[in-house]
TORKOL-4160 file (C-alpha; in steps of 0.2 Angstrom, whole numbers, padded with zeros to 4 digits, m for minus):
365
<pt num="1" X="0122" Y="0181" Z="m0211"/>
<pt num="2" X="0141" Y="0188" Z="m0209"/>
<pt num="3" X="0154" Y="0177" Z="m0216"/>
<pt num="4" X="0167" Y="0170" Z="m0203"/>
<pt num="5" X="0183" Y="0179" Z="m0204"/>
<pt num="6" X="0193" Y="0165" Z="m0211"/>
<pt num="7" X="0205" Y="0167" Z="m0225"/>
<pt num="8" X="0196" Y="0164" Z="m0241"/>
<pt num="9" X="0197" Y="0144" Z="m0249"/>
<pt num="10" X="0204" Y="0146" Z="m0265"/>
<pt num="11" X="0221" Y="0136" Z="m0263"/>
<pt num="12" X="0211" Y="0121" Z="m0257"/>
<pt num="13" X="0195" Y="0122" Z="m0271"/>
<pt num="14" X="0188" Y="0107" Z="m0276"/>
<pt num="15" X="0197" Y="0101" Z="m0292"/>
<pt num="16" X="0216" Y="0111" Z="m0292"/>
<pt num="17" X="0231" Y="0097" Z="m0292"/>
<pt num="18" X="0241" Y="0098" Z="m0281"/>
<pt num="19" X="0248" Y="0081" Z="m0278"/>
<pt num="20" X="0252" Y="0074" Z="m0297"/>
<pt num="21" X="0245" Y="0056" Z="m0295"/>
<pt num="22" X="0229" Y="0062" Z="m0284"/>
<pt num="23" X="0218" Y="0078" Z="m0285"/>
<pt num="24" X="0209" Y="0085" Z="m0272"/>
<pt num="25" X="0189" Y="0081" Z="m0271"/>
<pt num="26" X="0182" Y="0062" Z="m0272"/>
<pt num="27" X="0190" Y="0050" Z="m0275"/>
<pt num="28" X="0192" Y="0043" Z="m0293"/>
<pt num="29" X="0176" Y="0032" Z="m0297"/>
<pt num="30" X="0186" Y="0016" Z="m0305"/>
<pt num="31" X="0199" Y="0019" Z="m0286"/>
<pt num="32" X="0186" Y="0017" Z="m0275"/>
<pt num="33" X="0176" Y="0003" Z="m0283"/>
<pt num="34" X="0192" Y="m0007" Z="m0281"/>
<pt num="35" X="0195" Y="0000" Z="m0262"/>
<pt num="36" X="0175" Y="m0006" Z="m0258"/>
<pt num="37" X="0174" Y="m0021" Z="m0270"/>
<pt num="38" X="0184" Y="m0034" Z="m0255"/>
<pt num="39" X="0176" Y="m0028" Z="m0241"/>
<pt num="40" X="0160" Y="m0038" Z="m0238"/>
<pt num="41" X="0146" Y="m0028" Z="m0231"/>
<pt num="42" X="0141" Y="m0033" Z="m0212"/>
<pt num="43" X="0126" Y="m0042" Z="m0209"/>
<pt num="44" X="0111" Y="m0030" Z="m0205"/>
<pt num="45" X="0117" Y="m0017" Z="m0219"/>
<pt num="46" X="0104" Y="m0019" Z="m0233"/>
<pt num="47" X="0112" Y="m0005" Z="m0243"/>
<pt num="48" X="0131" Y="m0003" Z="m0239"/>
<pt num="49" X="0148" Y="0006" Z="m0249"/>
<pt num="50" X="0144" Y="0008" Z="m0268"/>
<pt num="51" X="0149" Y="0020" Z="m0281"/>
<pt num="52" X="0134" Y="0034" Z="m0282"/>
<pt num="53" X="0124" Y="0028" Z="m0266"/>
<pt num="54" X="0120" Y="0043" Z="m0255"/>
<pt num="55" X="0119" Y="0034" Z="m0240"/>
<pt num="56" X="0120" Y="0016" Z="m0228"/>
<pt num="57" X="0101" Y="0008" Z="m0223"/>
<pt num="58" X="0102" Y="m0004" Z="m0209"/>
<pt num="59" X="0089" Y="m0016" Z="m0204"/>
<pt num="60" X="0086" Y="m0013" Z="m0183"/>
<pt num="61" X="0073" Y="m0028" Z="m0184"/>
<pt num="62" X="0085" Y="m0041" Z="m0174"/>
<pt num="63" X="0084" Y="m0058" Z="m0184"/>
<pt num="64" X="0072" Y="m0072" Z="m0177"/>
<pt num="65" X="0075" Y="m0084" Z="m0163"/>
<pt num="66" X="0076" Y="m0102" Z="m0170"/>
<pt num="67" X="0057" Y="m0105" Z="m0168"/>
<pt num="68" X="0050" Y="m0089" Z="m0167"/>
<pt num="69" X="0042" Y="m0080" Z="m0184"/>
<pt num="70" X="0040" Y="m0059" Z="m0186"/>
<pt num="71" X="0025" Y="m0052" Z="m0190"/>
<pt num="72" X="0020" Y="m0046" Z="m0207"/>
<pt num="73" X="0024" Y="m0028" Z="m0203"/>
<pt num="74" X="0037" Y="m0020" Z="m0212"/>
<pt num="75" X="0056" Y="m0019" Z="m0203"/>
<pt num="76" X="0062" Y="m0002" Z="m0197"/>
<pt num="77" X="0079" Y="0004" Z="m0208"/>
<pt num="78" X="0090" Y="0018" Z="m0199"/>
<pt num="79" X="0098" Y="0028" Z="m0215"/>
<pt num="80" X="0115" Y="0034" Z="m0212"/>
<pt num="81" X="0124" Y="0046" Z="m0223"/>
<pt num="82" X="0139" Y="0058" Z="m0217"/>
<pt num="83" X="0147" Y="0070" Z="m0227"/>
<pt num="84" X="0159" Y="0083" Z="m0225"/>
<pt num="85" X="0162" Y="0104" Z="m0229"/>
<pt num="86" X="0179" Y="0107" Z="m0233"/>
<pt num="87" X="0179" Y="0122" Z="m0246"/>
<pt num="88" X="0168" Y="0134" Z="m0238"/>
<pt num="89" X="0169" Y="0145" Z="m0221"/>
<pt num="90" X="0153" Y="0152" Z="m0224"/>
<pt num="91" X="0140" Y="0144" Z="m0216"/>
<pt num="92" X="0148" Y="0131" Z="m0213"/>
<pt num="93" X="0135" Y="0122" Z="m0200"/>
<pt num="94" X="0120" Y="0128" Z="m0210"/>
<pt num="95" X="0128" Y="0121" Z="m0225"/>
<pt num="96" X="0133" Y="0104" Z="m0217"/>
<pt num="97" X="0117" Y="0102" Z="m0209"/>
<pt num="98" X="0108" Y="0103" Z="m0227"/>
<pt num="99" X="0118" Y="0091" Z="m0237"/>
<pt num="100" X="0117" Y="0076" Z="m0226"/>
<pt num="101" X="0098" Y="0078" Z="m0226"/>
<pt num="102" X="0098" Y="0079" Z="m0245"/>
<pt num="103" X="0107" Y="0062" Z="m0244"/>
<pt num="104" X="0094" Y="0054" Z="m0229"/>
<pt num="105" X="0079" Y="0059" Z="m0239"/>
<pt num="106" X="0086" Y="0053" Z="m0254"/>
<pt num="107" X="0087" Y="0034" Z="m0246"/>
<pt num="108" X="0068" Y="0037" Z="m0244"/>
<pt num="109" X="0070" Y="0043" Z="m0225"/>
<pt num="110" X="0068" Y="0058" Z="m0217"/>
<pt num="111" X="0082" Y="0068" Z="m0205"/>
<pt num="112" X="0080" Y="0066" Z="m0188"/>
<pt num="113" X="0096" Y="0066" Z="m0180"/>
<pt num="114" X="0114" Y="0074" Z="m0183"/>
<pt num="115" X="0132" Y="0072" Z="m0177"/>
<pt num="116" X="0144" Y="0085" Z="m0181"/>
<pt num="117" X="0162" Y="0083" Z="m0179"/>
<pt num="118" X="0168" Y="0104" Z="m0180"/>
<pt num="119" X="0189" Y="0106" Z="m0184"/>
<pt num="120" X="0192" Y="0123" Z="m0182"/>
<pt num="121" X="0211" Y="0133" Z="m0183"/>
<pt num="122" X="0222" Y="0140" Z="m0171"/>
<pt num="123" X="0217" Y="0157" Z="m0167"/>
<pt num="124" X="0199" Y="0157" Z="m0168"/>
<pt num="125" X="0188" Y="0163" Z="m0154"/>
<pt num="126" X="0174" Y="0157" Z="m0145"/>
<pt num="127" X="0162" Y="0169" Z="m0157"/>
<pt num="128" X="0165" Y="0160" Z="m0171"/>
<pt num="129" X="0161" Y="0142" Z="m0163"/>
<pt num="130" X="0147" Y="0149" Z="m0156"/>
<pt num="131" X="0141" Y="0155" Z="m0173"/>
<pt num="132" X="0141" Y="0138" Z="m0182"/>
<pt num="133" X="0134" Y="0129" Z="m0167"/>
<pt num="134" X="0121" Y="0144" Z="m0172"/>
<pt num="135" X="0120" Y="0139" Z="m0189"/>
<pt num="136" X="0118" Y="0120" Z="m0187"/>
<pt num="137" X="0102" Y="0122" Z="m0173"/>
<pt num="138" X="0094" Y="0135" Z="m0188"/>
<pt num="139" X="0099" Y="0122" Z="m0201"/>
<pt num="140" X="0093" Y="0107" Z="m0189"/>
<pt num="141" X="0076" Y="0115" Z="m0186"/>
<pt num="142" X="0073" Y="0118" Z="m0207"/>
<pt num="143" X="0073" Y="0101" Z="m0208"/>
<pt num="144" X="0065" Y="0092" Z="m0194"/>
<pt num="145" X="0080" Y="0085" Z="m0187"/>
<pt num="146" X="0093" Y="0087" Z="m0170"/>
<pt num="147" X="0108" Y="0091" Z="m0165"/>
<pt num="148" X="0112" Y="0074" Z="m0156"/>
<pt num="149" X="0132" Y="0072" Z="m0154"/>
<pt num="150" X="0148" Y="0074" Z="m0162"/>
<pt num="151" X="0166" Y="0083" Z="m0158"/>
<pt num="152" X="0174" Y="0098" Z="m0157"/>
<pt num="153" X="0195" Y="0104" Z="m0156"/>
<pt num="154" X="0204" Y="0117" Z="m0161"/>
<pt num="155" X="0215" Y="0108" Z="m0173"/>
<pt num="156" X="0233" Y="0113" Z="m0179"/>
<pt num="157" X="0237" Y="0112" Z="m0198"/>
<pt num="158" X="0221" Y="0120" Z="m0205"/>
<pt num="159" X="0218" Y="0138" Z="m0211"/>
<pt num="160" X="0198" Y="0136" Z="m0212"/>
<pt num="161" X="0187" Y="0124" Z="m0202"/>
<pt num="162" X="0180" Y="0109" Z="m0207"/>
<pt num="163" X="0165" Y="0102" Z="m0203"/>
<pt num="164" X="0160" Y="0083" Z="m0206"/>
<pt num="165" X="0143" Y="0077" Z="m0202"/>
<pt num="166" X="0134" Y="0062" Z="m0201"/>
<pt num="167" X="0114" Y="0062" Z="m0201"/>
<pt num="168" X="0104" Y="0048" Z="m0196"/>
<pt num="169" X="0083" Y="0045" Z="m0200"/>
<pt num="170" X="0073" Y="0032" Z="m0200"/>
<pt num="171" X="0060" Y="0023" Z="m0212"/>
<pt num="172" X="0050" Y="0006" Z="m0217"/>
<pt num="173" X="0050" Y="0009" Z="m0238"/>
<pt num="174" X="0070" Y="0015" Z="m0242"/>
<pt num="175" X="0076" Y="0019" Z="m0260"/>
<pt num="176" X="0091" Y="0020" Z="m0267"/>
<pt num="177" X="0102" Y="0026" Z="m0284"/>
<pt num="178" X="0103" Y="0006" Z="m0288"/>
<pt num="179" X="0084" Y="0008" Z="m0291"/>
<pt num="180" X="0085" Y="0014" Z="m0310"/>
<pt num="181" X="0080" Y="0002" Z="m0320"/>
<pt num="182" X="0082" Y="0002" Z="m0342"/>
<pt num="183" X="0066" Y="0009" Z="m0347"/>
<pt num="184" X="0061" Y="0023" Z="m0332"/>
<pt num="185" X="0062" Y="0042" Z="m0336"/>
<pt num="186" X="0075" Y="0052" Z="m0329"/>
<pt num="187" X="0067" Y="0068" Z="m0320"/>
<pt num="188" X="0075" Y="0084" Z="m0314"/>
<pt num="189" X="0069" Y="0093" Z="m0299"/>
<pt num="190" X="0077" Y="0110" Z="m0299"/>
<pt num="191" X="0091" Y="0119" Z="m0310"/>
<pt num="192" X="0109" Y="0115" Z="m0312"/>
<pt num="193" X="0121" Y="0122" Z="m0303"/>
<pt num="194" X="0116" Y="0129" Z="m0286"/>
<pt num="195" X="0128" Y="0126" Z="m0276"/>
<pt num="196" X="0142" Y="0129" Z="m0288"/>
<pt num="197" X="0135" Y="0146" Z="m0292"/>
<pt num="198" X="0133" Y="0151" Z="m0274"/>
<pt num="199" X="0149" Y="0148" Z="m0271"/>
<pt num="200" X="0157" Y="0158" Z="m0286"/>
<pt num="201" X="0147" Y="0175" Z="m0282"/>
<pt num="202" X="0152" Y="0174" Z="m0261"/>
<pt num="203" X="0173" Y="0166" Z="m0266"/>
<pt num="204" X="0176" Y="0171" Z="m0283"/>
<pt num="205" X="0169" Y="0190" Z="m0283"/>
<pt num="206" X="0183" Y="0198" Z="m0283"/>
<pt num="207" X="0189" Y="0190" Z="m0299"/>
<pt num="208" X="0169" Y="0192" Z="m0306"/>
<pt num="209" X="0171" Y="0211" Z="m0301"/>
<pt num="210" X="0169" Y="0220" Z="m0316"/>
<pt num="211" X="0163" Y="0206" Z="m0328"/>
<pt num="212" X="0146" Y="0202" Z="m0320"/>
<pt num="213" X="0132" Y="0213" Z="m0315"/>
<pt num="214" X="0133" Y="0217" Z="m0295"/>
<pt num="215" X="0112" Y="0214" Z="m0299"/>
<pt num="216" X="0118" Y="0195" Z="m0304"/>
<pt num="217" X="0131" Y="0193" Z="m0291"/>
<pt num="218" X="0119" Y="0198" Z="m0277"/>
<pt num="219" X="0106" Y="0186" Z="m0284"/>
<pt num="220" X="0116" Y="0172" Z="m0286"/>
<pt num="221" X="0126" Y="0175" Z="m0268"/>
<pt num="222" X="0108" Y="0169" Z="m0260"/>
<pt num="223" X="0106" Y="0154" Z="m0270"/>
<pt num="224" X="0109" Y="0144" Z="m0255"/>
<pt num="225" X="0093" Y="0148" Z="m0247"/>
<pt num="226" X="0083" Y="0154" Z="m0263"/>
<pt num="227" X="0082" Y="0142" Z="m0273"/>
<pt num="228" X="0092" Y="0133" Z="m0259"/>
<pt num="229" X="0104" Y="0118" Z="m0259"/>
<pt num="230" X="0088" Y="0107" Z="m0249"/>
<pt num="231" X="0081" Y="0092" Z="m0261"/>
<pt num="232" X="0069" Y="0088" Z="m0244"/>
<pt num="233" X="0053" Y="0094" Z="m0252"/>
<pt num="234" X="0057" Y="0087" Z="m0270"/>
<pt num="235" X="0060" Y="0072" Z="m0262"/>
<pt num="236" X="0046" Y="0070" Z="m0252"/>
<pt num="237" X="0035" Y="0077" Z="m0267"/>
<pt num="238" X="0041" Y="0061" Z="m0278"/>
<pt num="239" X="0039" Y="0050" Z="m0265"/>
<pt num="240" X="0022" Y="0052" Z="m0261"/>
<pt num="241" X="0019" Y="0049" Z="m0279"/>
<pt num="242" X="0024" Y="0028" Z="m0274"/>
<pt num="243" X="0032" Y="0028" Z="m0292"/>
<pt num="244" X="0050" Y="0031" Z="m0289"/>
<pt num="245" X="0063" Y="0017" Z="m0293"/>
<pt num="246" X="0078" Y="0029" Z="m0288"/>
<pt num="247" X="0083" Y="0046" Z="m0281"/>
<pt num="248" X="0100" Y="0055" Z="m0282"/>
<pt num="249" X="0107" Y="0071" Z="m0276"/>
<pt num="250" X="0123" Y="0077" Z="m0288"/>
<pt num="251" X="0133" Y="0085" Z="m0278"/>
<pt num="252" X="0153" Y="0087" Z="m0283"/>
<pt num="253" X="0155" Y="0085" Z="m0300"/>
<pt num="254" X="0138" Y="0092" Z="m0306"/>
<pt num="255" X="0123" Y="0084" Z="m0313"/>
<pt num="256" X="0136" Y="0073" Z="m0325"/>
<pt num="257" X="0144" Y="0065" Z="m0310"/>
<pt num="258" X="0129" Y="0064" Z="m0304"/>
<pt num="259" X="0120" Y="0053" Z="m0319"/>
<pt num="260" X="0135" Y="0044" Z="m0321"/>
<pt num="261" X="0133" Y="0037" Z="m0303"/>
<pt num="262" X="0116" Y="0035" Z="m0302"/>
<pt num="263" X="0122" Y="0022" Z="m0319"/>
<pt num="264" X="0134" Y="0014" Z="m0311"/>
<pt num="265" X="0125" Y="0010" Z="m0294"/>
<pt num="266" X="0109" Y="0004" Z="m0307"/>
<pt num="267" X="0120" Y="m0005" Z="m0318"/>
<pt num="268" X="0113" Y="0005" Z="m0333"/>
<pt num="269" X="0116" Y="0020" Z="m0345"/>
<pt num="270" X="0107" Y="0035" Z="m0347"/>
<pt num="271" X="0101" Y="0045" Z="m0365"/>
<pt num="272" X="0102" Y="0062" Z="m0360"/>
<pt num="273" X="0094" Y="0077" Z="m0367"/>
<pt num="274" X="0103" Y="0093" Z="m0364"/>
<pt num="275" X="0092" Y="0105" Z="m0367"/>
<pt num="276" X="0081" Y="0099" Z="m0357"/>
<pt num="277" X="0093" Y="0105" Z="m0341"/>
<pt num="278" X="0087" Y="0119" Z="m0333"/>
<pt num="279" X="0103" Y="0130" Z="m0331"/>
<pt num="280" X="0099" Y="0146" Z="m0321"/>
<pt num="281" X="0104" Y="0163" Z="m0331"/>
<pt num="282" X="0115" Y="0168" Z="m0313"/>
<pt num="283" X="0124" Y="0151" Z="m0315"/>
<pt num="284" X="0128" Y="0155" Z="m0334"/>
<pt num="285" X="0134" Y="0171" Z="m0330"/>
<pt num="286" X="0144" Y="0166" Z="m0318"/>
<pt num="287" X="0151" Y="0153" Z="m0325"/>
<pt num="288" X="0156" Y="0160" Z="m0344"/>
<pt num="289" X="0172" Y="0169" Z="m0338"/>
<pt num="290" X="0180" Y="0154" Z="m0332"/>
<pt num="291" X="0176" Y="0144" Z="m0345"/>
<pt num="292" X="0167" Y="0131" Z="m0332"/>
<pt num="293" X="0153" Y="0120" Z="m0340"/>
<pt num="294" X="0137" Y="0121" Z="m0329"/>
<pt num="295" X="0136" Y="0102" Z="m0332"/>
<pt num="296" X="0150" Y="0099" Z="m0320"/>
<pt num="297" X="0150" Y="0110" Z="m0307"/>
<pt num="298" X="0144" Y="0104" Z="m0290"/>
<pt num="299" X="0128" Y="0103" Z="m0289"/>
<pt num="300" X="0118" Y="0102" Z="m0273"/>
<pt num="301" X="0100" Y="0111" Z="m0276"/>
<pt num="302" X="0097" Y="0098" Z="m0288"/>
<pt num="303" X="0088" Y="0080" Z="m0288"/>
<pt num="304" X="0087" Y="0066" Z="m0299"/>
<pt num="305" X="0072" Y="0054" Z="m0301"/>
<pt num="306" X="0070" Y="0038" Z="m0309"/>
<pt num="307" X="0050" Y="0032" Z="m0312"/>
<pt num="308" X="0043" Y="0021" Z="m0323"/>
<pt num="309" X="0038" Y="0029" Z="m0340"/>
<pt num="310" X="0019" Y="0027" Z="m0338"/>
<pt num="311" X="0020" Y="0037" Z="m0321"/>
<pt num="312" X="0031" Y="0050" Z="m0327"/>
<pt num="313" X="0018" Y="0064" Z="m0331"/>
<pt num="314" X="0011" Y="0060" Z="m0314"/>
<pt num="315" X="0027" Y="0063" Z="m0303"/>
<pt num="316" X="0029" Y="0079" Z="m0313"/>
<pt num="317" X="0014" Y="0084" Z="m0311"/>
<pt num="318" X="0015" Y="0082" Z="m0292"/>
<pt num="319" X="0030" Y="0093" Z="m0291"/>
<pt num="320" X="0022" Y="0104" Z="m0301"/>
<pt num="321" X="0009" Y="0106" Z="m0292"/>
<pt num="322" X="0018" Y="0111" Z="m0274"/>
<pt num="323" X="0027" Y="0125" Z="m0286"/>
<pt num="324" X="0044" Y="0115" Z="m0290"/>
<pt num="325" X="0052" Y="0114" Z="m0306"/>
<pt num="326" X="0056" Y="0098" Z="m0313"/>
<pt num="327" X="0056" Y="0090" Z="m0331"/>
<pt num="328" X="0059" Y="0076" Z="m0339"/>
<pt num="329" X="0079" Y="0076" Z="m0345"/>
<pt num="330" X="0081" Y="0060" Z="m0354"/>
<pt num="331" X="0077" Y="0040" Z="m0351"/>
<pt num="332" X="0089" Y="0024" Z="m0342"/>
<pt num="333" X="0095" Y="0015" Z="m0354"/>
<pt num="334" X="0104" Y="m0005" Z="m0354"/>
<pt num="335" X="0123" Y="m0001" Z="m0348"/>
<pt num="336" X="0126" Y="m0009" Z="m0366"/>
<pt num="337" X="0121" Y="0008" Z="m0373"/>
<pt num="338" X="0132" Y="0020" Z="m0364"/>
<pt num="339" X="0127" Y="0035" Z="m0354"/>
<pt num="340" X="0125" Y="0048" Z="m0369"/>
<pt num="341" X="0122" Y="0067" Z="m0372"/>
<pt num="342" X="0110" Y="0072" Z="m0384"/>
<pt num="343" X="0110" Y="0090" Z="m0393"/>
<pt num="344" X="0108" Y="0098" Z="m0406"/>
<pt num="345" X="0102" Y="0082" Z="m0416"/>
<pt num="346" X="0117" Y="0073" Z="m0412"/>
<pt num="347" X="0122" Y="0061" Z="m0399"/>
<pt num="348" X="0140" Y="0059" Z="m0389"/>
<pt num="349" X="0144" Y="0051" Z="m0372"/>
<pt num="350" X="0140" Y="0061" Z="m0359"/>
<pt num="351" X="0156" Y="0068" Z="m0351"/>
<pt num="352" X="0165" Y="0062" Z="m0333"/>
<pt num="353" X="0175" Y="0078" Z="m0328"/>
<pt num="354" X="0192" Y="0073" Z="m0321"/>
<pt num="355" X="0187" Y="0087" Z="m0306"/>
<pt num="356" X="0173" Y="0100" Z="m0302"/>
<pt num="357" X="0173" Y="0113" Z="m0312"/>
<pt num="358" X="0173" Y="0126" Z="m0299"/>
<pt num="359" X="0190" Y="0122" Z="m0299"/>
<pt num="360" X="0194" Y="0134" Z="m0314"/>
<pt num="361" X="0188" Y="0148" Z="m0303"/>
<pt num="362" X="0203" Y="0148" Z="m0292"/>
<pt num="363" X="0217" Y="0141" Z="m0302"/>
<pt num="364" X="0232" Y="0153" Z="m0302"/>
<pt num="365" X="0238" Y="0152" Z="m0316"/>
């Protein structure tokens, strides 16, 4: 699929300052645990705001009448989880489609309905609407799920649209990254960084021209859709298992930010071992003449599970057996021990990156 004729993102990458308190991409993890820790969470939300949780679960069952008892069936929970695209043009509605769905079927749902809010600039023609209304009915259709609302303007003050979604799905048995407990093996599904490498071979060619081999480029440009940025059958996969304590999908940040926040929504550390990451040969590649460490570059593609030790071999097993690559990375530990990196026979804390290392991709200087 044709990119829309936008004018490429590198001024506004993930991770490049330019405000000198605040850099673009989330928020800083100790600022918004103190923006979310006076805000009480409404009755009915069973999960609400928390560092590292990929959506909101909401009980639908309405409480009991004085008097009146409900039956032994389990409540219905509607997952929420909205996120938004802001760094790409390039199938934009495919792409926003796909990363709110990794966040449903990571609370243990499945997608069923999604609202788009589409921003696009001054100047762009009813085409290239079109094309990502396009983009989201494919996307919508991959996953199981509908096109059920949302917004669209022309919007002044932006060079590139932006597209926020919000996906809904419904289950009885919900999950969450709060779920690790000390003790559970830490899984992988997938290789580290899809998303990030995807993004460097279709924005960054220019400045790969010459350094990587057009063969790697031209692989790594179709990572979105082989091996893809969806963590729906993984997720699905692990769940059928009845074993998993937690799920998380790293996205900004890489699979470090990622661990890191599935620790903090647990309340635990992590002992992780390195060279038990699968890091595709494109992503390194890719990567090397930015200096950009695999470990924190965005990461969508990837899935993190959390299962009791005794069931680990199991769960593995299980994704292995519907052709998905997963291993075991490390174990949760007591948040007393840290979240900690282990190679090479030695052990060090597992680094937080100030930004997203796609960043180093598109800094001018």
């Amino acid at each position: 699929m044709a990119a829309l004729d936008y004018p490429a993102p590198a001024p506004y990458c993930i991770g490049m300052s330019r405000d000198p308190t605040l850099r673009p991409g989330k928020l800083p993890a100790d600022l918004l645990e103190r923006l979310l820790r006076s805000r009480e969470t409404p009755g009915g939300a069973v999960v609400g705001p928390g560092i590292g949780l990929d959506g909101a679960v909401l009980n639908l069952r309405p409480p009991a009448r004085p008097g009146e008892e409900h039956d032994g069936a389990p409540p219905p929970f509607l997952v929420a989880a909205s996120d938004p695209i802001t760094f790409t043009a390039e199938e934009i509605g495919w792409y926003a489609v796909h990363v709110n769905a990794n966040d449903v079927v990571c609370m243990g749902a499945l997608p069923r309905w999604f609202l788009a809010t589409v921003l696009v600039p001054e100047g762009t023609v009813e085409a290239d609407i079109a094309e990502i209304f396009d983009q989201m009915d494919r996307a919508c259709e991959e996953v199981g799920a509908g096109l059920v609302g949302g917004h669209t303007e022309i919007t002044a003050g932006i060079d590139r649209p932006i597209l926020v979604g919000t996906m809904l799905g419904v289950t009885t048995h919900w999950v969450s990254a709060a779920g690790a407990r000390p003790g559970d093996a830490l899984l992988l599904a997938g290789g580290i960084a899809v998303e990030g490498t995807a993004i460097l071979a279709r924005d960054a060619a220019d400045r790969l021209a010459g350094r990587v081999d057009d063969v790697v480029l031209d692989r790594a440009r179709r990572f979105l859709h082989d091996p893809g940025i969806s963590v729906l059958r993984p997720a699905r996969a692990a769940l059928a298992s009845g074993a998993v304590h937690a799920l998380h999908d790293p996205t900004e940040g890489g699979l470090a930010a990622g661990i890191h926040e599935l620790c903090d929504a647990s309340g635990t550390g992590a002992r992780v071992d390195l060279q038990a990451v699968h890091v595709f040969d494109e992503t390194r590649a890719l990567a090397g003449p930015f200096g950009i460490d695999p470990m924190g570059l965005i990461a969508s593609g990837s899935l993190l599970i959390t299962v009791p030790d005794d069931d680990a071999t199991a769960v593995l097993d299980e994704l292995s057996g519907q052709a998905i690559h997963a291993a075991r990375i490390g174990s949760i530990q007591h948040a007393a021990l840290g979240v900690m990196a282990v190679e090479d026979g030695g052990e060090r804390p597992l680094p937080r990156f100030e930004a997203d290392e796609i960043g180093k991709a598109f800094d001018p200087g």
